[in-house]
C-alpha positions as CSV (number, residue, x, y, z in Angstrom):
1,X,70.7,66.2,2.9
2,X,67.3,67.4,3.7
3,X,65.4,70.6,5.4
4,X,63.2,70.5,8.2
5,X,62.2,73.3,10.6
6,X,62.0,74.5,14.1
7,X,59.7,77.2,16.4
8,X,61.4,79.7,18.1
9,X,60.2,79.1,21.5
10,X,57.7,82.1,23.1
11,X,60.5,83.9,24.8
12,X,62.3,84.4,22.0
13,X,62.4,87.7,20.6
14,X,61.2,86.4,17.4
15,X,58.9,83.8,19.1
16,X,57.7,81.4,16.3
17,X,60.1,82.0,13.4
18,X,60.6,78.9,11.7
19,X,64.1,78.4,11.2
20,X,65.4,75.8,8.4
21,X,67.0,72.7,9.1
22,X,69.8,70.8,7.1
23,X,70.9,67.6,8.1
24,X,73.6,65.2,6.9
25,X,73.1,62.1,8.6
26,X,75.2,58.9,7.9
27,X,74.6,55.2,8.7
28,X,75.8,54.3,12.6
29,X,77.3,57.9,13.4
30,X,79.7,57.7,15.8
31,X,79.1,61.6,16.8
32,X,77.4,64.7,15.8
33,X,78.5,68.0,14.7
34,X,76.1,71.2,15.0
35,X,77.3,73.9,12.7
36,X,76.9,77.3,13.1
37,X,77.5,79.4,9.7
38,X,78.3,83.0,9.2
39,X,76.9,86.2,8.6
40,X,74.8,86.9,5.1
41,X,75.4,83.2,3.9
42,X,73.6,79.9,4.9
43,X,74.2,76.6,5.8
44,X,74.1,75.1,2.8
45,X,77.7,76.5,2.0
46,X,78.7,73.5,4.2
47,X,77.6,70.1,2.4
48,X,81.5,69.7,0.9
49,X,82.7,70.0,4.7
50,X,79.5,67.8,6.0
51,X,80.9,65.3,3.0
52,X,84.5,65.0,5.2
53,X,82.7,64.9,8.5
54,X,80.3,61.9,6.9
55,X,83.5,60.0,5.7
56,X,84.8,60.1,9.5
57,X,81.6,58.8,10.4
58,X,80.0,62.4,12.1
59,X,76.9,63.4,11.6
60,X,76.2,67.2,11.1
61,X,73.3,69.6,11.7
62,X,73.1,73.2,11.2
63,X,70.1,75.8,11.1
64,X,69.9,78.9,8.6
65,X,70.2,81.7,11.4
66,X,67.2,83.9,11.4
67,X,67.0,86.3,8.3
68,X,69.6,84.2,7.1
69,X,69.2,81.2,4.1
70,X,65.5,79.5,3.8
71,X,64.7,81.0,8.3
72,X,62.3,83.3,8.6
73,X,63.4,86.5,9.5
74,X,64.9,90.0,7.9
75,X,68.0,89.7,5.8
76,X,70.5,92.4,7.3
77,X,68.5,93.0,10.2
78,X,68.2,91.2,13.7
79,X,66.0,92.3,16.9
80,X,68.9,90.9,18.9
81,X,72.1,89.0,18.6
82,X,70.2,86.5,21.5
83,X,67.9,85.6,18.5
84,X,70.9,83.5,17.2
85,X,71.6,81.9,20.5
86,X,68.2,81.1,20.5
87,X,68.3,79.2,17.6
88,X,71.3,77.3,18.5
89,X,69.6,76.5,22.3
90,X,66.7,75.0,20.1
91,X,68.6,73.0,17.1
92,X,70.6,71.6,20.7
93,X,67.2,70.2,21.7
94,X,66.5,68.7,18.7
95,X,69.8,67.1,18.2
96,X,69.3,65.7,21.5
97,X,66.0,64.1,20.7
98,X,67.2,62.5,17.8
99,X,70.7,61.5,18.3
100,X,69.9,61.2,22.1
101,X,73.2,58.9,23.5
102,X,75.7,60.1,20.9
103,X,78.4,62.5,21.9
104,X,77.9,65.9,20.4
105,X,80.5,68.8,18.5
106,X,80.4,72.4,17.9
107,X,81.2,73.9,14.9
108,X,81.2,77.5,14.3
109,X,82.8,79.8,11.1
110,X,83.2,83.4,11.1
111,X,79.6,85.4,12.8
112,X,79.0,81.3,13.8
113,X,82.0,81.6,15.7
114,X,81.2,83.6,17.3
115,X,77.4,82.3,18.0
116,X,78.9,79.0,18.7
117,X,81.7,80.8,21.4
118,X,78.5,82.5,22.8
119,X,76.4,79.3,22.9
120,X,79.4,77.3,24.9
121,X,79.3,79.8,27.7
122,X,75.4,78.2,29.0
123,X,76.5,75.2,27.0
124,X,79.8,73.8,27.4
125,X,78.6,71.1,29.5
126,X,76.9,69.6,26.6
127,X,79.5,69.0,24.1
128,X,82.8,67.3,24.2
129,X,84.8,69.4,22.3
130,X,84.6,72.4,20.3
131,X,86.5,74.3,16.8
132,X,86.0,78.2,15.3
133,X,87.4,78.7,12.3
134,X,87.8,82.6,11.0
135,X,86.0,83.6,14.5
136,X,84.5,86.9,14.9
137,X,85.8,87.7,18.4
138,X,87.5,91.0,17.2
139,X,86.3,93.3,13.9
140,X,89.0,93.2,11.4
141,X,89.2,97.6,11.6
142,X,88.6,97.7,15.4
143,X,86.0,100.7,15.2
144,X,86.4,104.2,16.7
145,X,84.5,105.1,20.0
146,X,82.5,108.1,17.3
147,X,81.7,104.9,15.4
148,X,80.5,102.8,18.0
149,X,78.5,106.2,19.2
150,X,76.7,106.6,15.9
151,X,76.4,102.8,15.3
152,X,74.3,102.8,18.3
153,X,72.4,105.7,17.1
154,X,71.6,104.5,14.1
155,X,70.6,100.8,15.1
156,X,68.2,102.7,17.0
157,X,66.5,105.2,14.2
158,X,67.9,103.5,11.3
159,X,68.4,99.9,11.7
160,X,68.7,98.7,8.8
161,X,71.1,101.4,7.1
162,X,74.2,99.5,5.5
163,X,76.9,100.8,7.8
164,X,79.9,98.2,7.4
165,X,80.7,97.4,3.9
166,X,81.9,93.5,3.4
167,X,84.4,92.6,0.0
168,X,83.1,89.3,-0.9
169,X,86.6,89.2,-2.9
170,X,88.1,88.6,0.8
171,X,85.9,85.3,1.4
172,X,88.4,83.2,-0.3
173,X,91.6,83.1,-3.0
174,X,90.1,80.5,-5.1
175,X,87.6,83.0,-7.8
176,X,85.2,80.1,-8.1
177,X,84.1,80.3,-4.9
178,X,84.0,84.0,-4.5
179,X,81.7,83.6,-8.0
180,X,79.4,81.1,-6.3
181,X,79.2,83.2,-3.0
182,X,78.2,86.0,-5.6
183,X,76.0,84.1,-7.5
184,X,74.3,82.2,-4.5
185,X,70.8,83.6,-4.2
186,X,70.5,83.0,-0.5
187,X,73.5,85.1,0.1
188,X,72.8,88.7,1.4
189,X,74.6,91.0,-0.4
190,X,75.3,94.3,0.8
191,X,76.9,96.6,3.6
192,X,76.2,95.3,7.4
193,X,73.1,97.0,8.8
194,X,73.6,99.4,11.7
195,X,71.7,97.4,14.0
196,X,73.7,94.4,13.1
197,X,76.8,95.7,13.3
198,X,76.0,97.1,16.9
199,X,74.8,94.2,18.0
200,X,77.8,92.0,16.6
201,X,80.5,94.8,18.4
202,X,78.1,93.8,21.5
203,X,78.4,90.4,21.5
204,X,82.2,90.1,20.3
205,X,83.0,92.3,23.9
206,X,80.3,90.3,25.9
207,X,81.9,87.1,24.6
208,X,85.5,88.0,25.4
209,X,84.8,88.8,28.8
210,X,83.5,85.0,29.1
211,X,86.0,83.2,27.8
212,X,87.6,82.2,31.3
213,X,84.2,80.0,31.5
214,X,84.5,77.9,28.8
215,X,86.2,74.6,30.2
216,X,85.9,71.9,27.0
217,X,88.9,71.4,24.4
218,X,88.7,73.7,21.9
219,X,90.2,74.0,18.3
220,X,91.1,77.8,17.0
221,X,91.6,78.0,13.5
222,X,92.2,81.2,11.5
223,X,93.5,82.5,8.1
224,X,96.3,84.9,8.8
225,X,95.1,86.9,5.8
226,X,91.7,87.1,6.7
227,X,90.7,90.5,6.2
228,X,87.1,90.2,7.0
229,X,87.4,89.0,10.7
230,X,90.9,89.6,12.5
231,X,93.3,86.7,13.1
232,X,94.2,88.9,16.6
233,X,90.8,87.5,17.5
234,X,91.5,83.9,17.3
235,X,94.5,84.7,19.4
236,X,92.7,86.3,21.8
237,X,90.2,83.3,22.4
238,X,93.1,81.0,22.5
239,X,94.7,82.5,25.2
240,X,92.0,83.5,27.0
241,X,89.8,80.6,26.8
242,X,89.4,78.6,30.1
243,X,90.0,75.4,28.8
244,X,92.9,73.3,29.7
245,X,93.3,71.6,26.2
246,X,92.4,74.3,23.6
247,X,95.1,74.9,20.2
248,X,95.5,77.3,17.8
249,X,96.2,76.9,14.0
250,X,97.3,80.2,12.0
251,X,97.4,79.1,8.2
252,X,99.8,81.3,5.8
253,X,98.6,83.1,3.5
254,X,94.9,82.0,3.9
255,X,91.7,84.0,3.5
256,X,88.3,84.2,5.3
257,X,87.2,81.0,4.4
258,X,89.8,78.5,5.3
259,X,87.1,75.5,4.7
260,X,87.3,76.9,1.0
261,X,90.4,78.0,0.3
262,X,92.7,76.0,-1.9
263,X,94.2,74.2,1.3
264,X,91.2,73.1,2.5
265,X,91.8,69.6,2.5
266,X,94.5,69.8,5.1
267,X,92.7,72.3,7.3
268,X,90.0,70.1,7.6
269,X,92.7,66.8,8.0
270,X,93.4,68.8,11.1
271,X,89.6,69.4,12.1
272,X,88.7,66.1,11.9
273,X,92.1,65.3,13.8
274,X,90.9,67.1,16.8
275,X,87.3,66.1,16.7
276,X,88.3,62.2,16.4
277,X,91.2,62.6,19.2
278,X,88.1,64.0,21.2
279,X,85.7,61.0,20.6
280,X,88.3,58.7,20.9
281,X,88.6,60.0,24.5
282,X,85.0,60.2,25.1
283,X,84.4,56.4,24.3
C-alpha cells in the first residue's frame, strides 16, 4: 500500500486540491477495483477488504474524498457534493493510465455508495460491473419538509453547524472496531454539517431519479440493522436500477459496516462471487 496524489482539475469547485491516493496493487491483476469510502472516515479503513480483493487477484484504488483522510479540503464541510464526483472522474483517469487494458470495478460503502451510484450515471460505460454496500440512497430518519427548509438555510449562513448527529456505536457490532473508528485520528468526529447534510439529501433525490440509467450488473448489499443509512434504500436502488442483472443481499442482524461486522468473511465471499462471475464474463 502506498499514497500518491491527484489535482482537482480547474473546473472543479475546489480546483487544485490534492487528493490522496492508496493503492493495493498485486502481481498480474486480473482487474481493478476503485473504492469509494464513506462519510467522516478514509480509505485506509479498507486494506483488510483490499487484502481479499488481492487474494482473488484484483487490484484496488481508492482516493480520501476531499476534507476527508490525508485530501485537502475541510473536514465536515463540502462546497458541493460534485466535488466528490470530481474526484472519482479523476482517480478513473488515473486508473486508466496505469492499468490501461484491464477491466475495471466499482466499489462504493455507505456516502461512497452513493458517490459511486452517482459516478455510474456519466460512467457506467466504463466499468463492467458494480456493488454498494450500506448505500446512502435514503437517510435512515427520512427528514421533515421544516428540516429540509432550515437545513437549506443553514447550509447557506451556517455551513458548517453540526446539524445531523451520527452514533459511531451503529458502525458495527464488533466493539473493536467501533474503538478503532473512535480512536482513528483521520476520522471526523462529530454531528453532520448543515451544508453537508443538504447537499447529501440533494444528491440521494438526484440520484434516485437516475437510477433507470444505469445499465451494468450491479451488486446491493445492506445490513438490515443498519441504523445509520436505511436498508429501504438499498431496496429502492435494486428495484429501480436499470440494469438487467443487478441483486440484492439483506444480511440479518447486521450493522452499518457489513465489511466489518463479525460476518464479514461471507459478505465479502459473496462480493468477490459477483465481481469474479463478472470478469469471468468479460474475458
Amino acid at each position: 500500500m502506498n499514497g500518491d496524489a491527484l489535482v482537482l482539475p480547474a473546473e472543479s469547485r475546489a480546483a487544485g486540491a490534492r487528493l490522496h491516493i492508496t493503492n493495493w496493487p498485486v502481481d498480474g491483476p486480473r482487474g481493478v477495483v476503485i473504492l469509494a469510502h464513506g462519510l467522516f472516515e478514509h480509505a485506509g479503513r479498507y486494506t483488510h477488504v483490499a487484502a481479499r480483493m488481492n487474494a482473488a487477484g484484483l487490484a484496488m484504488v481508492a482516493v480520501d474524498h476531499w476534507g476527508h483522510g490525508q485530501s485537502d479540503g475541510t473536514p465536515n464541510f463540502v462546497p458541493s457534493f460534485d466535488v466528490y464526483l470530481d474526484g472519482m472522474d479523476a482517480l478513473l483517469a488515473h486508473v486508466r493510465v496505469q492499468y490501461p487494458h484491464l477491466p475495471l470495478l466499482l466499489l462504493g460503502h455507505s456516502m461512497g455508495g452513493l458517490i459511486a451510484v452517482s459516478h455510474l450515471l456519466a460512467h457506467h460505460n466504463s466499468y463492467v460491473a458494480a456493488a454498494v454496500s450500506g448505500a446512502a440512497i435514503m437517510p435512515a430518519a427520512p427528514p421533515s419538509r421544516a428540516t429540509l427548509w432550515i437545513s437549506r438555510l443553514l447550509s447557506r449562513v451556517a455551513p458548517r453547524l453540526g446539524v445531523v448527529p451520527l452514533d459511531a456505536t451503529g458502525v458495527c457490532r464488533d466493539p473493536a472496531v467501533v474503538a478503532a473508528y473512535n480512536a482513528d485520528p483521520l476520522v471526523y468526529k462529530g454531528k453532520v454539517g448543515a451544508r453537508v447534510a443538504q447537499q447529501l439529501f440533494d444528491a440521494m433525490a438526484h440520484a434516485r431519479g437516475g437510477l433507470g440509467n444505469i445499465k451494468l450488473p450491479l451488486l446491493v448489499q445492506h445490513g438490515d440493522a443498519d441504523s445509520i443509512a436505511a436498508p429501504a434504500g438499498s431496496t429502492y436502488l435494486h428495484e429501480h436500477a436499470g440494469s438487467a442483472d443487478k441483486k440484492l443481499l439483506l444480511y440479518p442482524g447486521l450493522y452499518h459496516e457489513i465489511y466489518n461486522e463479525p460476518e464479514q468473511a461471507a459478505v465479502l465471499d459473496d462480493l468477490i462471487l459477483w465481481f469474479d462471475a463478472h470478469l469471468s464474463r468479460k474475458a
